[in-house]
C-alpha positions in Angstrom: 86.3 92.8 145.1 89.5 90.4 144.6 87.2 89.0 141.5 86.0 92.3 140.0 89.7 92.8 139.8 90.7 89.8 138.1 87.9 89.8 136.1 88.7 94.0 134.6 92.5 92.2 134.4 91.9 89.0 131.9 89.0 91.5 130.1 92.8 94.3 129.7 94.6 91.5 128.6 91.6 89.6 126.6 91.6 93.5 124.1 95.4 94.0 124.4 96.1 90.8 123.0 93.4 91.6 120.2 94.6 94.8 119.4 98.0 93.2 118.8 97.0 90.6 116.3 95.1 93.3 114.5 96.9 94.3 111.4 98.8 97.5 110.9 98.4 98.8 107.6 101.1 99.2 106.0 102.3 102.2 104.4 105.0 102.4 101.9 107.8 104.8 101.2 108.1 107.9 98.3 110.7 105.4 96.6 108.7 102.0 96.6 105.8 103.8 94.8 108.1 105.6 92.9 108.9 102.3 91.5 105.6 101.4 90.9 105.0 104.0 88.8 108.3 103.1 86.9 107.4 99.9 86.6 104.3 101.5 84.9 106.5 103.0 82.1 106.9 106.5 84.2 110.1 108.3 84.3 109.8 110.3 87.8 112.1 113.5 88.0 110.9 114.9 90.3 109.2 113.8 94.2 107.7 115.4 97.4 105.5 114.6 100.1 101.6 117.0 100.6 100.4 117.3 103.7 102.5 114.3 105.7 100.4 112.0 103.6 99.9 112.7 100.0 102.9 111.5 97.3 103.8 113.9 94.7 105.1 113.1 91.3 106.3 114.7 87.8 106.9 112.4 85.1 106.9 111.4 82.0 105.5 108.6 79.9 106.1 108.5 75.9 107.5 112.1 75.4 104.3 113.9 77.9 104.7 114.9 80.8 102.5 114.2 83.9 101.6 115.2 87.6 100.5 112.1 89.9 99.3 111.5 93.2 99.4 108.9 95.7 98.5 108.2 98.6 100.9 106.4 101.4 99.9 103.0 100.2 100.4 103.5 96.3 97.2 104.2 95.4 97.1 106.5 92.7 94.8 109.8 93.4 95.4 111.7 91.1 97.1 111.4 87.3 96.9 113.9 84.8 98.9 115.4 81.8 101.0 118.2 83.0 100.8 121.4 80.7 
């Protein structure tokens, strides 16, 4: 019994130490891809967060005007030209 204990205590700390090494990934804030999209050549005026997850932009690039999407990593979704 002494053993099956040990044994189910090395396998809790065998997975906890995995699942700390694991990674996290990491999510960025409105304002750092914000600045990627400025760094684009987009002017953002405007910002707000979809859903707890989804980045919302309006700007504007060479005199149009757009709508873009990103996710929480700066991944753009969604671009298109804002009518």
């Amino acid at each position: 019994m002494k053993s099956t204990v040990a044994g189910l205590g090395l396998i809790f700390l065998s997975v906890a130490a995995l699942l700390h090494a694991m990674p996290v990934l990491a999510q960025k804030t409105i304002d750092q891809c914000a600045s990627t999209l400025k760094a684009r050549g987009f002017n953002v005026y405007s910002m707000d967060i979809d859903d707890d997850r989804i980045y919302d932009y309006d700007a504007i690039k060479n005199n149009q005007k757009y709508e873009i999407k990103t996710d929480m990593n700066c991944k753009v979704l969604l671009q298109r030209v804002d009518s």
